[in-house]
C-alpha positions as CSV (number, residue, x, y, z in Angstrom):
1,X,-93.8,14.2,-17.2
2,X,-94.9,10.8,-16.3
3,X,-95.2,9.9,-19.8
4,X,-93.1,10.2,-22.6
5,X,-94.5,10.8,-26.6
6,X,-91.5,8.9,-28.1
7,X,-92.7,5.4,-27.5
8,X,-95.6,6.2,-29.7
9,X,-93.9,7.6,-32.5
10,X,-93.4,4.1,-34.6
11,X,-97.8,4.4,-34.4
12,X,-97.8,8.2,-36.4
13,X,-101.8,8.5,-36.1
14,X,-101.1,8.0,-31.7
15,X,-98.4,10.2,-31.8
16,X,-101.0,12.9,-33.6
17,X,-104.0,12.0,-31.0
18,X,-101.5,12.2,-27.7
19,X,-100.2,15.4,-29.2
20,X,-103.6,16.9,-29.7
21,X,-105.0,15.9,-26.2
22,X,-102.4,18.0,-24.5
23,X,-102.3,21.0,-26.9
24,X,-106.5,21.1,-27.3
25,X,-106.5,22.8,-23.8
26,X,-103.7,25.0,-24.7
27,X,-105.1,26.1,-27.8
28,X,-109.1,26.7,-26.7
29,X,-108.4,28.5,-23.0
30,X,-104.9,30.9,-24.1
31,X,-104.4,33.8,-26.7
32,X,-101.2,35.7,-27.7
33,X,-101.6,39.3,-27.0
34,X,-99.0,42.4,-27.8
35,X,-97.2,43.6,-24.9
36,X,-94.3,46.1,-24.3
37,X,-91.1,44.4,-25.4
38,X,-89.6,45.2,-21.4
39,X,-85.8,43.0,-22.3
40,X,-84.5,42.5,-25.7
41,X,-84.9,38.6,-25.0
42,X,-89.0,39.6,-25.1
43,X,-91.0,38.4,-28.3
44,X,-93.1,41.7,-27.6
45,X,-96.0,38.9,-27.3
46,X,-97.7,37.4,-23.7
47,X,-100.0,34.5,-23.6
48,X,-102.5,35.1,-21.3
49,X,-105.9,33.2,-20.4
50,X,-108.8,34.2,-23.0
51,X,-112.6,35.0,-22.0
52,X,-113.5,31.8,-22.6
53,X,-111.3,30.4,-19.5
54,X,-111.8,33.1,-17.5
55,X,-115.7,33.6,-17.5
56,X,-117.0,30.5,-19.3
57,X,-115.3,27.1,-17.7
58,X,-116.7,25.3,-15.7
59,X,-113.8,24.0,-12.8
60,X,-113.1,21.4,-13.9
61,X,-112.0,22.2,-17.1
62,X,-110.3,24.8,-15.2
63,X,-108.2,22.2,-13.5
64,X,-107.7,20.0,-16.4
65,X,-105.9,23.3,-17.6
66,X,-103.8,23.8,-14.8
67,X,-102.5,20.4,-14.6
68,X,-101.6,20.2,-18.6
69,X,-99.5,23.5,-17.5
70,X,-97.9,22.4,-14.9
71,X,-97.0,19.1,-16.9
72,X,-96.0,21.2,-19.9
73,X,-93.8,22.9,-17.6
74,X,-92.4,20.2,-15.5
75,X,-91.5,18.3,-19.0
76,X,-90.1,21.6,-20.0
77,X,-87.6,22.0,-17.1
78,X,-86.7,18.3,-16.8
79,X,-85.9,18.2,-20.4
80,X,-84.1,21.5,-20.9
81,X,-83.4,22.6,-17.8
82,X,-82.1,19.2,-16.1
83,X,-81.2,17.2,-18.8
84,X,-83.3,13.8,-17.8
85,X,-84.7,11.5,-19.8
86,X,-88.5,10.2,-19.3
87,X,-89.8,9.8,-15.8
88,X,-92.3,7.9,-15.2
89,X,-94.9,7.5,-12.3
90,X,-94.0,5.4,-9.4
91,X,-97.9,3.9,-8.7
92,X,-96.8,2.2,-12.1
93,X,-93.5,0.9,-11.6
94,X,-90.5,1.3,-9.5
95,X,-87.1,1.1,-10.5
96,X,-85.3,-2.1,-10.4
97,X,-83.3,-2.4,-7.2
98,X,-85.3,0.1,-5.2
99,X,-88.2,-0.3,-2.7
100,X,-91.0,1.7,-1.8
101,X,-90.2,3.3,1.0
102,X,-94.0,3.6,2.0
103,X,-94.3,-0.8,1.6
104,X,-96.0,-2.1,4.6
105,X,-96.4,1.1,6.5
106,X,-99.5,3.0,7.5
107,X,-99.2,6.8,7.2
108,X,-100.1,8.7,10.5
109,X,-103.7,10.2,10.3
110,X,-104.2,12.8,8.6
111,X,-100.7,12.1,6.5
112,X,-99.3,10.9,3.9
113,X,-96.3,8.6,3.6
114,X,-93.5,10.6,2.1
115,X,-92.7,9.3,-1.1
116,X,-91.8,10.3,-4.5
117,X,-94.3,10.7,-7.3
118,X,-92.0,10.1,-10.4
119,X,-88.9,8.7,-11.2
120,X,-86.0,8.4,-13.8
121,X,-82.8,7.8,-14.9
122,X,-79.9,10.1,-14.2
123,X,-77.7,8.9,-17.4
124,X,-75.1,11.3,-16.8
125,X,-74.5,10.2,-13.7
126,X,-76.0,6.2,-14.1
127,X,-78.3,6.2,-11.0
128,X,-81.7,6.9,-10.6
């Protein structure tokens, strides 16, 4: 999410480091472990946090693991579940044709102005 791979793959030796940055995490602080097979759609398998995460990190690292998870599964659903293309995040750019809702505004104290974090393209429907 916010940040798509496929721009880098024309530059092989990027594609390899982005890959590794957001697997690394994956890899270091989760294990496979054998579990009861409880639907025949079950590998029999559960990934699970490891000793490491659990009594070793320090919170930060913690969090750095939580938000490659959440990204993992927000690409995840976007891609497989949604069907969207890239999204990408709106402090960066906004769409042509649309305006921040939050320009020239000042959020209440203690609030944010509501506005959306990411955005895409819709293609089957050719809005964003």
């Amino acid at each position: 999410m916010g940040r798509a791979v496929s721009p880098w793959l024309n530059r092989p030796h990027y594609t390899l480091r982005e890959i590794g940055a957001r697997i690394a995490p994956l890899n270091a602080y989760l294990d496979l472990h054998d579990s009861p097979r409880l639907h025949e759609y079950n590998a029999g398998r559960r990934l699970a946090s490891n000793v490491v995460l659990e009594h070793g990190t320090e919170a930060s690292a913690f969090g750095a693991l939580n938000y490659r998870l959440g990204m993992t599964l927000a690409e995840w659903a976007r891609r497989s579940l949604m069907g969207l293309g890239d999204t990408w995040h709106i402090e960066n750019t906004w769409p042509l044709g649309i305006q921040d809702p939050a320009a020239g505004t000042k959020p209440v104290e203690g609030q944010k102005n509501s506005r959306p974090e990411l955005w895409g393209r819709h293609h089957s429907e050719g809005r964003h």
